[in-house]
C-alpha positions in Angstrom: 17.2 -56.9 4.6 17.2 -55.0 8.0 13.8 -54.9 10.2 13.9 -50.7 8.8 13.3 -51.6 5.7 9.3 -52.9 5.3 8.1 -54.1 2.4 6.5 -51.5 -0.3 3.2 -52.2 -1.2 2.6 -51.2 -5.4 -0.9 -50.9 -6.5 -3.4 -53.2 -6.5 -1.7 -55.4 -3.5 1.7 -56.4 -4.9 3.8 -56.1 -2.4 7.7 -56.5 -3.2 11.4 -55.8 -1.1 12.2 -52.1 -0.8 15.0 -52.7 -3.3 14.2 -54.9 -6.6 17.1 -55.9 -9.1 16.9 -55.1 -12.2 17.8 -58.4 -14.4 19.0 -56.7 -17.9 22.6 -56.3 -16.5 22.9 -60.3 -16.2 23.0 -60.4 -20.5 25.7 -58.6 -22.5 24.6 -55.0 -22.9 27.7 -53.5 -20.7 30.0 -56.6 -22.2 30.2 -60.5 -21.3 28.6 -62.1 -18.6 29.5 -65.1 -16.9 26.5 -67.5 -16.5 27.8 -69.1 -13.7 28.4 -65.6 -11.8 25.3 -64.3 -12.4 23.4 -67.0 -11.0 25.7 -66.3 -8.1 24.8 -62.9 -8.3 20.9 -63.8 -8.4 20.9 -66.5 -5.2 22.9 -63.8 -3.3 20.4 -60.7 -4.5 17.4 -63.1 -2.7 19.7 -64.0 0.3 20.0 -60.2 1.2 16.5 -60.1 0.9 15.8 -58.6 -2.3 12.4 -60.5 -3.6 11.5 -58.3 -6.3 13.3 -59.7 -9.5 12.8 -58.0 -13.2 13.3 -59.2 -16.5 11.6 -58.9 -19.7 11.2 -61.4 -22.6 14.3 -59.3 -24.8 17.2 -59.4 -22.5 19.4 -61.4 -24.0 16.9 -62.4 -26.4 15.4 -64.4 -23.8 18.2 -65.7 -21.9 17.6 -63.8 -19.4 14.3 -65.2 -18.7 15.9 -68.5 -18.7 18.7 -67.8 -16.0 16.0 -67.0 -13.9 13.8 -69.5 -14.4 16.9 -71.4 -12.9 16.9 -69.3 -9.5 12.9 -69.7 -9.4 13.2 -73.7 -9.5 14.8 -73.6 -6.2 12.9 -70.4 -4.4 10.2 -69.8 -6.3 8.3 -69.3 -3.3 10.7 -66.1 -2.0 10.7 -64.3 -5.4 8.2 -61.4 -6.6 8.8 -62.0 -10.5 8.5 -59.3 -13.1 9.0 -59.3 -16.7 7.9 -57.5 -19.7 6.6 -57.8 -23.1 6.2 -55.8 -26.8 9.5 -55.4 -27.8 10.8 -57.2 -30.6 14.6 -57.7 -30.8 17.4 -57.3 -28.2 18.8 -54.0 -25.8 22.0 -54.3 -27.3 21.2 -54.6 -31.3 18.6 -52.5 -31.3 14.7 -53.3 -31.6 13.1 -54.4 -35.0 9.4 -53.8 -33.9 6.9 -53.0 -31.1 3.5 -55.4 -30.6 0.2 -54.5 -28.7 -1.9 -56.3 -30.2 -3.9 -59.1 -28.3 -2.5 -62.2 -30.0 1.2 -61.1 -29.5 0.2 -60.8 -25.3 -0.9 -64.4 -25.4 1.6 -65.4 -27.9 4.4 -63.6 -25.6 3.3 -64.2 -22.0 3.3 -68.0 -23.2 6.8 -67.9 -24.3 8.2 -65.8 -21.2 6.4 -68.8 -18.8 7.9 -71.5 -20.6 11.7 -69.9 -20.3 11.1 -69.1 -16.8 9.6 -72.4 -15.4 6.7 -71.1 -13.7 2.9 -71.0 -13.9 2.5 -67.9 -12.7 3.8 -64.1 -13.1 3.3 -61.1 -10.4 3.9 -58.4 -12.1 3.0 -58.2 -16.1 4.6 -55.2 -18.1 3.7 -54.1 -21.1 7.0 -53.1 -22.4 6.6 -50.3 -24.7 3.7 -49.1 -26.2 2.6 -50.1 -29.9 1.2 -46.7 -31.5 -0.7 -48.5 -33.9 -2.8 -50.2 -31.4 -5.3 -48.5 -28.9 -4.1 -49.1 -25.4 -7.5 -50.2 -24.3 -7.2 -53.6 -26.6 -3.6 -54.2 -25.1 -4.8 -53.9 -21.4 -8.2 -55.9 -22.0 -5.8 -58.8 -23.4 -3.5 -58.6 -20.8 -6.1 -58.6 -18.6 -7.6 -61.7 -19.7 -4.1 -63.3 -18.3 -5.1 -62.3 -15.3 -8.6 -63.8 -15.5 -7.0 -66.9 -16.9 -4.2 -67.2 -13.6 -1.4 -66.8 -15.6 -0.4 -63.2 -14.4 -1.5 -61.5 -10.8 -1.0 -57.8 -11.7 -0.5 -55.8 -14.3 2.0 -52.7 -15.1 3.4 -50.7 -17.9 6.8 -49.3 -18.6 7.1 -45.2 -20.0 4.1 -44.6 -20.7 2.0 -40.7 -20.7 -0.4 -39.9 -17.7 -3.1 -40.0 -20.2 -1.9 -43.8 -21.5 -2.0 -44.6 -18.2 -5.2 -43.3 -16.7 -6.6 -44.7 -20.0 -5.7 -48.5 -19.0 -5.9 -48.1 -15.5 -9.7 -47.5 -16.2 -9.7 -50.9 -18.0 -7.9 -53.0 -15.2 -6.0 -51.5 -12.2 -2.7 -51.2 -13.0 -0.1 -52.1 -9.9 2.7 -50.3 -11.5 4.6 -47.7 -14.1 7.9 -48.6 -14.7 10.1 -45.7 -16.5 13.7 -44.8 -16.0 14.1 -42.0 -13.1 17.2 -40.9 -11.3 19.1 -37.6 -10.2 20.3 -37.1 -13.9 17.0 -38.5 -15.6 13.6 -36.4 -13.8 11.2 -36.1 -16.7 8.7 -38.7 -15.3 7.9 -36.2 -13.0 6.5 -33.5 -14.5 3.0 -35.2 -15.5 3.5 -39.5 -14.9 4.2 -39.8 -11.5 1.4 -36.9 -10.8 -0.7 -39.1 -12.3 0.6 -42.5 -11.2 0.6 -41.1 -7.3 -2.8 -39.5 -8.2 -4.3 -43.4 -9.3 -2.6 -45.1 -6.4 -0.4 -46.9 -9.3 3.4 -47.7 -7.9 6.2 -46.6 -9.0 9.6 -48.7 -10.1 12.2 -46.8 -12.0 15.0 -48.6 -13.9 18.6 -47.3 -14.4 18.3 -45.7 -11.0 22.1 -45.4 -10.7 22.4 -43.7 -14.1 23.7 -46.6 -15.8 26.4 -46.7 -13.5 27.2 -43.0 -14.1 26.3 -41.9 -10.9 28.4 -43.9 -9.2 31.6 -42.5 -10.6 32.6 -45.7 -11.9 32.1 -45.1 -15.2 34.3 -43.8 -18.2 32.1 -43.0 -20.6 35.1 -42.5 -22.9 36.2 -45.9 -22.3 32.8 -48.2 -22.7 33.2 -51.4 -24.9 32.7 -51.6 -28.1 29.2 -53.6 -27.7 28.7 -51.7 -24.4 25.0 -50.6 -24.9 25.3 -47.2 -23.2 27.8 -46.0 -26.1 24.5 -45.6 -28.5 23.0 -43.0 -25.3 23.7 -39.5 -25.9 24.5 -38.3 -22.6 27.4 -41.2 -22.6 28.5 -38.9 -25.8 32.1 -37.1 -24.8 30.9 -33.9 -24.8 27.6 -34.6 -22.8 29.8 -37.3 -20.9 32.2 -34.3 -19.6 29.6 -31.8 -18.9 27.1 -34.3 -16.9 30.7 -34.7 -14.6 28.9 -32.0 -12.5 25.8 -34.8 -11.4 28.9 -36.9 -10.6 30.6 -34.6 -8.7 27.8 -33.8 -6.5 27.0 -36.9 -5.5 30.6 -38.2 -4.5 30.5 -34.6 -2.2 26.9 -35.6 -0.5 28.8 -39.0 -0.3 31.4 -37.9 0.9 29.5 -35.2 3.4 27.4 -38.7 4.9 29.6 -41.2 5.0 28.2 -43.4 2.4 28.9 -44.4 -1.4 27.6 -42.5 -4.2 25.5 -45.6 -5.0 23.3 -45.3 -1.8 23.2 -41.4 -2.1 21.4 -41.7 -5.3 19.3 -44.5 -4.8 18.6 -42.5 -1.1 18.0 -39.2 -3.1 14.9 -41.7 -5.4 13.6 -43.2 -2.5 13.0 -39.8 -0.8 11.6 -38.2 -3.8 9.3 -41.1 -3.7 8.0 -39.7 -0.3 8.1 -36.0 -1.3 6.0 -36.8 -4.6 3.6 -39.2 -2.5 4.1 -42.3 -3.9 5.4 -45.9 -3.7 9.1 -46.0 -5.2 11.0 -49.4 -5.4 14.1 -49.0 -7.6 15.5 -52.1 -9.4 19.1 -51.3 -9.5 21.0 -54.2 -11.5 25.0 -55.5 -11.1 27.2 -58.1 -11.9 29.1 -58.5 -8.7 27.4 -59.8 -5.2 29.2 -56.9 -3.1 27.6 -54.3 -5.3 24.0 -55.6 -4.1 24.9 -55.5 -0.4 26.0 -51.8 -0.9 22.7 -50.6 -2.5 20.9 -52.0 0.6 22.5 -49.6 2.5 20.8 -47.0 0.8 17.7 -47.8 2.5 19.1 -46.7 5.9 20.8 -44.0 4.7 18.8 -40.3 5.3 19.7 -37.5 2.7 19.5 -34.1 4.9 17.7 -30.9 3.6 20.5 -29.4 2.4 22.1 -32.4 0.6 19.0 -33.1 -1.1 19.1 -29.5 -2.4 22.1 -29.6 -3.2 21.4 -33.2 -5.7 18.1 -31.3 -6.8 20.4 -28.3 -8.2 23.0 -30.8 -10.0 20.2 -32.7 -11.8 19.0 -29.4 -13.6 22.5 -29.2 -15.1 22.2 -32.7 -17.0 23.2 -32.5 -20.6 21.6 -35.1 -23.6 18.8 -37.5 -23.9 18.7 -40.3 -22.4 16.9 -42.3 -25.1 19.3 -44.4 -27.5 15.8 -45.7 -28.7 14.5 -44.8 -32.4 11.4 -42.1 -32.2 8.4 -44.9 -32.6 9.8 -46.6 -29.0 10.6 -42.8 -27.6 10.7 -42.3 -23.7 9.6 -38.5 -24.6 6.4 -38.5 -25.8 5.1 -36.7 -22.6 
């Protein structure tokens, strides 16, 4: 991490690396993953200088957790840790359930500290939320993890501006976590008003598009237990319309010098800045090199014009990105 890249202060004092990494691509949602590799891939995410690692208790049905826990025996000490709990059941198979209720948060924050090895979590997301509990309960019992010094701060992951303003009256919330990128922009028609609004961070997953943005991806040609194959906008229609975003991005690229990677990840972090609030993306990869290159994003300035440009291609953006069933939706704002 260069000296132009400052920590990003979330909430109610968390302060993380200007980059996170998102841990779900470690566990076979995109295809296999070598153990081995992504431990690799881990050590050299925290060498580079990105502290801010995220996982959540399904990734791999908790494997992921675990492969962690194996980085944070050695360098516990240089790691903001983030993981998640409500759902029940796995990215790639599909979830069986959603769980709010206040014996499930002890019940699950238990479990995730035993895979991971540690005593403590900084960052505590409520996963999803379970309709069939009020908010309020879920927040009070995640709070008392924070009373009890097994969690520092609390967040939650897509979730309305009312949801939020709701449990962030209960106990501050540090951060909303929801996927936001060029191609993916609904969060900020009322959620990030509301999370800037509160002084609640912000840390959007799938910032790359799932790899779509990048223009490394043929949609037409995903794995048969590739996870994006269940998301409509990977559909082949959608897929060959939402070539456009692509297309735009590799031009700005092209235009600055830089990889479609750090255009988009540039573009996020200066939305943060025009929308006045804290933005740390959590990118995810497999391969070390990959990590290096989204770093570079965080020197990278998007001009006027190119970020005009990226703003026009993101209204063109064809399907949903939601391969979740309607009682775990992302659209209920």
């Amino acid at each position: 991490m260069t000296a132009s890249a400052p920590s990003v202060h979330l909430g109610d004092g968390l302060t993380v690396s200007p980059l996170g990494f998102g841990g779900m691509a470690l566990t076979p949602v995109y295809g296999e993953v070598d153990p081995d590799e992504a431990l690799k891939t881990l050590h050299h995410a925290v060498d580079a200088g990105v502290s801010f690692i995220d996982t959540a208790d399904i990734y791999g049905g908790g494997s992921n957790e675990v492969l962690i826990g194996k980085l944070l025996k050695e360098r516990r000490d240089e790691v903001q840790l983030a993981t998640k709990f409500s759902l029940v059941g796995t990215p790639g198979t599909g979830y069986t359930e959603v769980r709010g209720d206040a014996a499930y948060v002890r019940q699950a924050v238990d479990a995730s500290l035993q895979r991971l090895g540690t005593d403590v979590i900084d960052l505590y997301y409520m996963h999803r939320r379970d309709l069939r509990v009020p908010i309020v309960e879920t927040v009070e019992a995640m709070a008392e993890l924070v009373q009890q010094g097994k969690v520092k701060h609390l967040g939650l992951s897509e979730v309305t501006a009312q949801e939020l303003a709701e449990a962030h009256a209960v106990h501050p919330i540090a951060a909303v976590q929801s996927e936001w990128s060029i191609w993916s922009r609904d969060v900020e028609r009322n959620v990030v008003p509301a999370a800037a609004g509160l002084g609640v961070g912000f840390v959007p997953y799938s910032p790359l598009g799932r790899g779509f943005l990048t223009g490394t991806v043929d949609a037409l040609s995903l794995g048969a237990n590739d996870f994006r194959r269940r998301i409509p906008r990977f559909a082949e229609d959608a897929a060959e319309a939402n070539q456009f975003v692509v297309a735009a991005v590799q031009a700005v690229a092209t235009e600055l010098a830089a990889t479609s990677a750090q255009v988009a990840l540039a573009w996020l972090l200066a939305q943060g800045k025009r929308l006045g609030i804290p933005v740390v993306p959590i990118p995810g990869t497999r391969k070390t090199h990959r990590i290096d290159e989204n770093l570079g994003a965080l020197s990278l300035v998007l001009p006027t014009a190119q970020l005009e440009s990226l703003d026009k291609a993101a209204d063109a953006v064809v399907g949903s990105r939601s391969a979740q069933p309607n009682w775990v939706s992302q659209d209920r704002e």
